[in-house]
C-alpha positions in Angstrom: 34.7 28.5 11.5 36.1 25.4 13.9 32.6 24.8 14.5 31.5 24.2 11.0 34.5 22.4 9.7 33.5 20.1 12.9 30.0 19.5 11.8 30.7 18.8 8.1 32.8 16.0 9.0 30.0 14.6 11.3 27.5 14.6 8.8 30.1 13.0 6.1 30.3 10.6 8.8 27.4 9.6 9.0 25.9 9.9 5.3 29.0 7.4 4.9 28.3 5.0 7.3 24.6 5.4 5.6 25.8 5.0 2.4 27.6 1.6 3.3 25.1 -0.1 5.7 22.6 0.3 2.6 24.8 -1.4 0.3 25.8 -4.1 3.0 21.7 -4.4 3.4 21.6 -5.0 -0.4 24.3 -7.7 -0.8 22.5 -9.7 2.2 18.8 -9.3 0.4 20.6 -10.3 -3.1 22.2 -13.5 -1.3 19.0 -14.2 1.2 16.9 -14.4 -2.4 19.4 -16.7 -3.9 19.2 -19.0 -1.2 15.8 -19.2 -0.9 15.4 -20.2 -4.5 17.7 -22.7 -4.0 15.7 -24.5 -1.5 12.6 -23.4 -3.9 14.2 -25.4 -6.5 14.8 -28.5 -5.1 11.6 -29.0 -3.8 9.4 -30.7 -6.6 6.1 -28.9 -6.9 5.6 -29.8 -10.9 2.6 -32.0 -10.2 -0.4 -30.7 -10.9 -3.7 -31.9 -8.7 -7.5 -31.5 -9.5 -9.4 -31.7 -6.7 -13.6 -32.1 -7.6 -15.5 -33.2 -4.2 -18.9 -33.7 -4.4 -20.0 -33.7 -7.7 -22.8 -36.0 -9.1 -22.1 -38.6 -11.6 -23.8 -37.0 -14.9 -21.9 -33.6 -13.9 -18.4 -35.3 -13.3 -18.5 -36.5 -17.1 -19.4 -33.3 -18.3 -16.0 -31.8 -15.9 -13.7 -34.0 -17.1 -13.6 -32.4 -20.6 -13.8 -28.9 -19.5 -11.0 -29.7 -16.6 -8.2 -30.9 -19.3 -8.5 -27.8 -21.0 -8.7 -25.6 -18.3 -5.9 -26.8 -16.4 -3.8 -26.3 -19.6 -4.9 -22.4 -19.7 -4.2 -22.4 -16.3 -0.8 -23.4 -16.2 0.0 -21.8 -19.6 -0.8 -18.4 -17.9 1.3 -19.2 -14.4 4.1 -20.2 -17.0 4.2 -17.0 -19.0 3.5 -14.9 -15.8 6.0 -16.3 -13.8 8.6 -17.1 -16.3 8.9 -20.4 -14.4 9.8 -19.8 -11.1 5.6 -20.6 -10.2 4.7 -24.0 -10.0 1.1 -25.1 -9.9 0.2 -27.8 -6.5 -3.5 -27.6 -6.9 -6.2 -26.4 -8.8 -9.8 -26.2 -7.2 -13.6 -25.8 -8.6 -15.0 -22.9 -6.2 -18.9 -24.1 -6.2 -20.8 -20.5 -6.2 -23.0 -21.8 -3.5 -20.1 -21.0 -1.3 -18.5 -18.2 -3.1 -19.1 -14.8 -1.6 -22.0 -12.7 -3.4 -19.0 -9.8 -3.7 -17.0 -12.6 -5.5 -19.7 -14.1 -7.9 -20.5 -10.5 -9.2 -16.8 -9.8 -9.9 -16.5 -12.9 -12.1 -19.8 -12.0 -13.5 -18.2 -8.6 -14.5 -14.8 -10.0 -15.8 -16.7 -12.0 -17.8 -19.0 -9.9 -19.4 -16.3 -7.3 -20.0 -14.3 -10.0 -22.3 -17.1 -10.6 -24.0 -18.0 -7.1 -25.0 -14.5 -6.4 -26.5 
C-alpha cells in the first residue's frame, strides 16, 4: 500500500512539472511572436516593385496596361489573405520558357478550371 501511495505522488510530480513547463513554453512562444512583429513592423516593406527584364519594346507597351491591374489583384488578395500583416517587395513576370513543364500545366489547369465554372 506504501508502495502505491509512493508512486502516485511521483507521477503527480511529474504530470505537474509537465503541466507547468508547457504553459511556461506557451508564454515564451506568445512573447517570442510579439517581438518578432515588432521588428516586422518597423521595417517598411509597403513598396511595391515590378521587375520586367527583357522584354521587347512592342511587348513592354502591351505589359504596362495589363501590369497596373494585375498588381492591384495581386495586392488586394495578399491584403484580404493576410489581414495586413503581408507586405508585397516584388512582383515578377515568370517567362514560360523557363517555367517548369510541371508548372506551365498546373496554370494551364487552374485556368481552365475557372473558366468552366
Amino acid at each position: 500500500m506504501e508502495t502505491l501511495a509512493f508512486g502516485t505522488q511521483v507521477m503527480l510530480l511529474g504530470i505537474g512539472i509537465v503541466f507547468v513547463v508547457l504553459v511556461f513554453l506557451i508564454f515564451l512562444i506568445k512573447i517570442m511572436t510579439k517581438v518578432t512583429n515588432i521588428f516586422k513592423a518597423k521595417k517598411d516593406t509597403s513598396k511595391f516593385v515590378v521587375m520586367e527584364k527583357d522584354l521587347a519594346p512592342q511587348e513592354e507597351s502591351l505589359y504596362i496596361q495589363d501590369d497596373s491591374e494585375i498588381i492591384a489583384v495581386i495586392a488586394a488578395a495578399v491584403t484580404c489573405l493576410s489581414q495586413g500583416k503581408m507586405k508585397i517587395k516584388t512582383i515578377k513576370r515568370v517567362k514560360e520558357e523557363y517555367a517548369p513543364a510541371w508548372s506551365h500545366a498546373g496554370r494551364q489547369e487552374t485556368m481552365h478550371l475557372r473558366q468552366t465554372r
